[in-house]
C-alpha positions in Angstrom: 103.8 20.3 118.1 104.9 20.4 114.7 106.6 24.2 113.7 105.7 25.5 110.4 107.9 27.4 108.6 108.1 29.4 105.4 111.3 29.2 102.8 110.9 32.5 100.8 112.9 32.8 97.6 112.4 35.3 94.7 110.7 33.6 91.5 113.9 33.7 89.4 116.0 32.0 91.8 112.9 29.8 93.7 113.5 28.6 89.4 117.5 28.3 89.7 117.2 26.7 93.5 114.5 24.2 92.8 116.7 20.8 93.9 118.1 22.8 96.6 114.6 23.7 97.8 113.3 20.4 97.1 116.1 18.7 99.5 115.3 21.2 102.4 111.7 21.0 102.5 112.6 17.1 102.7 115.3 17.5 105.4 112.3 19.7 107.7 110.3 17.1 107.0 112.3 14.7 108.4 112.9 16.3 111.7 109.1 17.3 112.2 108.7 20.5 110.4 106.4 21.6 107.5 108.5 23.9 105.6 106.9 25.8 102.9 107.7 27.3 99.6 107.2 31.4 99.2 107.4 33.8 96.6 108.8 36.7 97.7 106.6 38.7 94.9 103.1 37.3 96.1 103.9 38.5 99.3 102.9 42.1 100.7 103.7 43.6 104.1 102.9 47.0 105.5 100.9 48.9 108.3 96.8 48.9 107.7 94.6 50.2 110.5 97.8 51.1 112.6 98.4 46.9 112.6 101.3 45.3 110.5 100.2 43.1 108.3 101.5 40.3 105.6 99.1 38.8 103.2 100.4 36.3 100.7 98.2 36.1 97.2 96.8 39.3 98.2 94.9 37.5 100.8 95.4 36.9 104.7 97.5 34.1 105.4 98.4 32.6 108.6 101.8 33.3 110.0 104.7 30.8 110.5 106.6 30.0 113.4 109.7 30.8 111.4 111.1 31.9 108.0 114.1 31.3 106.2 115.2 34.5 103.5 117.0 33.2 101.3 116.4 36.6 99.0 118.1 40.0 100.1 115.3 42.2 101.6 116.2 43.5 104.7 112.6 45.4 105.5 111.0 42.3 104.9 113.1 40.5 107.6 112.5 43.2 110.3 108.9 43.1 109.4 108.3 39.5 109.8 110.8 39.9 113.5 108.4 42.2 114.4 105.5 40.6 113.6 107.1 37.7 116.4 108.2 35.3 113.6 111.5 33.8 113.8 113.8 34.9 110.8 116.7 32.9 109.5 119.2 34.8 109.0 118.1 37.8 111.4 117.9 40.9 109.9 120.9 42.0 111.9 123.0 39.4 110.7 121.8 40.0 107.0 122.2 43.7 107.4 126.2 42.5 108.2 126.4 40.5 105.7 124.9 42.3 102.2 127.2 45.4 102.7 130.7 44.9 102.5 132.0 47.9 104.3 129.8 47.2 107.2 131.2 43.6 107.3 134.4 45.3 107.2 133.9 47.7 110.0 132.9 45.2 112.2 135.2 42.3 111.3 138.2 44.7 111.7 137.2 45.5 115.2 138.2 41.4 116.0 141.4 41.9 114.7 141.4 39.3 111.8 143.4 41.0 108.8 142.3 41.9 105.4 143.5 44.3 102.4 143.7 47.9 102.9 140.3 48.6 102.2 138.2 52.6 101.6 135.0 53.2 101.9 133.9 55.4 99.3 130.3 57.0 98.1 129.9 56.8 94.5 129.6 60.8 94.1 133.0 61.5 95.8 134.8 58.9 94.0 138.0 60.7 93.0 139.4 61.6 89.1 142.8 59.8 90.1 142.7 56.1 91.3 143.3 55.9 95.4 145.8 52.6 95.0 148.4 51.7 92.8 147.4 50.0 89.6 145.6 46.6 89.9 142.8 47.0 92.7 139.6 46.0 93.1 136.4 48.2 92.9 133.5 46.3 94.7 129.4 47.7 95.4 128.7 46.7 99.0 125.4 45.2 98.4 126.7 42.9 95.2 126.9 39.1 95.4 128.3 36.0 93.9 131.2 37.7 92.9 129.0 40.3 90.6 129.3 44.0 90.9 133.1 43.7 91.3 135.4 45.5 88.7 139.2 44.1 88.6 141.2 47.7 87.8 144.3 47.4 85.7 145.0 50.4 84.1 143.2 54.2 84.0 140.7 53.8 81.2 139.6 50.3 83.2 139.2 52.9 86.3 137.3 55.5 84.4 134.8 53.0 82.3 134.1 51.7 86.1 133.4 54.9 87.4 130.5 55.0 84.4 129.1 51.7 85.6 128.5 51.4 89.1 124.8 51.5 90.0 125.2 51.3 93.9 125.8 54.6 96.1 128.2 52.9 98.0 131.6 51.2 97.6 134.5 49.7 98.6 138.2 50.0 96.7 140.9 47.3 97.3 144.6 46.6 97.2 145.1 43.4 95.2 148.3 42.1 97.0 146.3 38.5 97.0 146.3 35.2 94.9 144.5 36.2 92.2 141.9 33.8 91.4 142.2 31.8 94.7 140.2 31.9 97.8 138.7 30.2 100.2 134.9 29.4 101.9 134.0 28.3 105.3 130.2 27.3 105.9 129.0 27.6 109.3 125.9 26.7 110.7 125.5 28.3 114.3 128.3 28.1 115.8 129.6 25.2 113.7 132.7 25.3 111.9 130.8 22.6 109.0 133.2 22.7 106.3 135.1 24.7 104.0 136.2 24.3 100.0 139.2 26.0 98.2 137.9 27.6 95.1 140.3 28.4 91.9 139.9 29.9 88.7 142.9 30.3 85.8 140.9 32.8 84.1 139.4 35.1 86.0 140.4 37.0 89.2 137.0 36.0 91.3 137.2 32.3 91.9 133.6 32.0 92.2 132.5 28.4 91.7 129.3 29.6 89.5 131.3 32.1 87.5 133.3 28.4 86.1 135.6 28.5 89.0 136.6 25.0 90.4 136.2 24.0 93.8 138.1 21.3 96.1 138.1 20.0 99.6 139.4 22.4 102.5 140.9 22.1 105.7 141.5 24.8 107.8 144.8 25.1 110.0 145.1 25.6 113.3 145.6 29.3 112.9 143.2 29.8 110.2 140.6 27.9 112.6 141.3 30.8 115.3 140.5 33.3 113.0 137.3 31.7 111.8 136.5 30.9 115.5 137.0 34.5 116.5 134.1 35.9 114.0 131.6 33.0 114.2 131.7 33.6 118.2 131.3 37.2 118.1 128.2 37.4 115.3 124.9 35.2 115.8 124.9 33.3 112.2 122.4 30.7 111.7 124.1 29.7 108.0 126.4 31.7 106.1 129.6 31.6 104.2 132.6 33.1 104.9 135.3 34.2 102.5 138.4 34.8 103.1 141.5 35.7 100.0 144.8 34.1 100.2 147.5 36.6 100.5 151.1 36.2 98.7 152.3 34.6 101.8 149.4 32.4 102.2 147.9 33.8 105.5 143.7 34.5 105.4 142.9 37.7 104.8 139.2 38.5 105.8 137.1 39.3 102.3 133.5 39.0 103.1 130.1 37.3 104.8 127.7 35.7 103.0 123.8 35.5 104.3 121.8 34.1 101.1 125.1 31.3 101.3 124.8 28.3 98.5 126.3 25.2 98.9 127.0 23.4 95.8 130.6 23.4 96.2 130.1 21.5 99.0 128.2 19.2 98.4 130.7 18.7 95.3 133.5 17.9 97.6 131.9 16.5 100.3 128.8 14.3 102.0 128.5 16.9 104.7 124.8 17.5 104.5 124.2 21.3 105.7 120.5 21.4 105.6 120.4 18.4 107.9 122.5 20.7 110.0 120.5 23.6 109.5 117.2 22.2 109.8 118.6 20.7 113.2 119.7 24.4 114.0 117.0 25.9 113.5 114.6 23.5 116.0 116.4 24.4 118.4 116.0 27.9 118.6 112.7 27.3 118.0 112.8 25.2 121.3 114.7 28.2 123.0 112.2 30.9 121.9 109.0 28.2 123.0 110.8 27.6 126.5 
């Protein structure tokens, strides 16, 4: 039986993603599934006569087998999980991933290193800096290196203090290669690929922030470490990002859910959706069983 599936994207970046949405709806289609575009503002979900309910266009619509969030919404996620469809990323996992001191928290717990890093609401954020001048101020829930303030001096540290929007933070020690860092895709349990990304101008080295991206392979140490959070989590495709320290070991930095892959597919042939798509049947196999 052929699966249908939704791929639900926010209209301003269902605009920004269309090749990229293009190619997957292609890949499912290859493999036997009809993969769908959504806008995540047509739809509506909720409780009506004690039922939950999603209506698309403001009308009923019939439900997927499975959908793929590739916007930040973590009610909509557990809705459509509790509604019996299959969601890619699951809301746990996207819960993990879009707040950086959860990721922390529980990365930490597997022993892989990272910066000394506080957690910190925005309301007890104190007059005097907690680390020595540079650090990094980062909002949990920010993204694609945005919402992250690069702290060099006490005016830089009290203009932040005026601009952070989220409730929540996290402060950093910068003892890193500035600019430098590195991205591992995974799909499943699959270690897919990685790319070094480098900027000479900016501290993020975020490839869509002009940063420039090459080829990565991993050690054998540095494989370890990726291996020890991809088998402890249940990813079906994310990113994970890890700083270069001084010495050159992998310090942890954060997960990625909503993960893009234009940097590799600058570097590389590897084609992820193929390996997604292929993912993805067979938990719907598992789940149908």
């Amino acid at each position: 039986m052929k699966q249908y599936g939704w791929l639900i994207y926010s209209k301003k970046d269902a605009l920004e993603n269309k090749s990229y949405i293009n190619w997957f709806i292609e890949e499912a289609g290859l493999q036997n599934i009809s993969l769908k575009l959504i806008i995540r503002e047509e739809l509506a979900i909720g409780i009506t006569n004690n039922q939950r309910t999603i209506s698309y266009h403001s009308e009923p619509v019939n439900l997927p087998n499975f959908a793929v969030i590739r916007t930040i919404d973590p009610i909509l996620s557990l809705h459509f999980e509790s509604c019996g469809i299959l969601v890619f990323n699951s809301s746990g996992i996207s819960a993990l991933c879009n707040n950086k001191a959860l990721s922390h928290h529980y990365v930490h717990d597997l022993g892989i290193p990272m910066v000394d890093t506080l957690f910190i609401k925005k309301e007890n954020l104190p007059v005097s800096p907690p680390f020595a001048y540079p650090f990094v101020v980062k909002e949990v829930t920010g993204r694609g290196g945005q919402q992250v303030y690069f702290i060099k001096q006490k005016l830089e540290w009290e203009n932040c203090l005026s601009v952070i929007s989220s409730s929540q933070i996290i402060v950093q020690t910068s003892n890193v290669r500035l600019g430098q860092d590195v991205r591992v895709f995974i799909v499943g349990r699959e270690i897919v690929g990685a790319v070094k990304r480098s900027s000479s101008t900016d501290f993020r080295a975020n490839y869509k922030l002009g940063g420039s991206a090459e080829w990565y392979q991993p050690s054998g140490k540095e494989m370890d470490i990726i291996n020890r959070i991809v088998t402890n989590f249940d990813f079906d495709m994310v990113g994970i990002d890890f700083l270069i320290g001084k010495d050159g070991h992998f310090l942890f930095n954060e997960l990625e859910d909503v993960v893009g892959s234009r940097t590799l597919s600058a570097v590389s042939d590897v084609n992820i959706l193929k390996k997604y798509t292929t993912h993805i049947k067979r938990k719907l196999s598992i789940k149908n069983a």
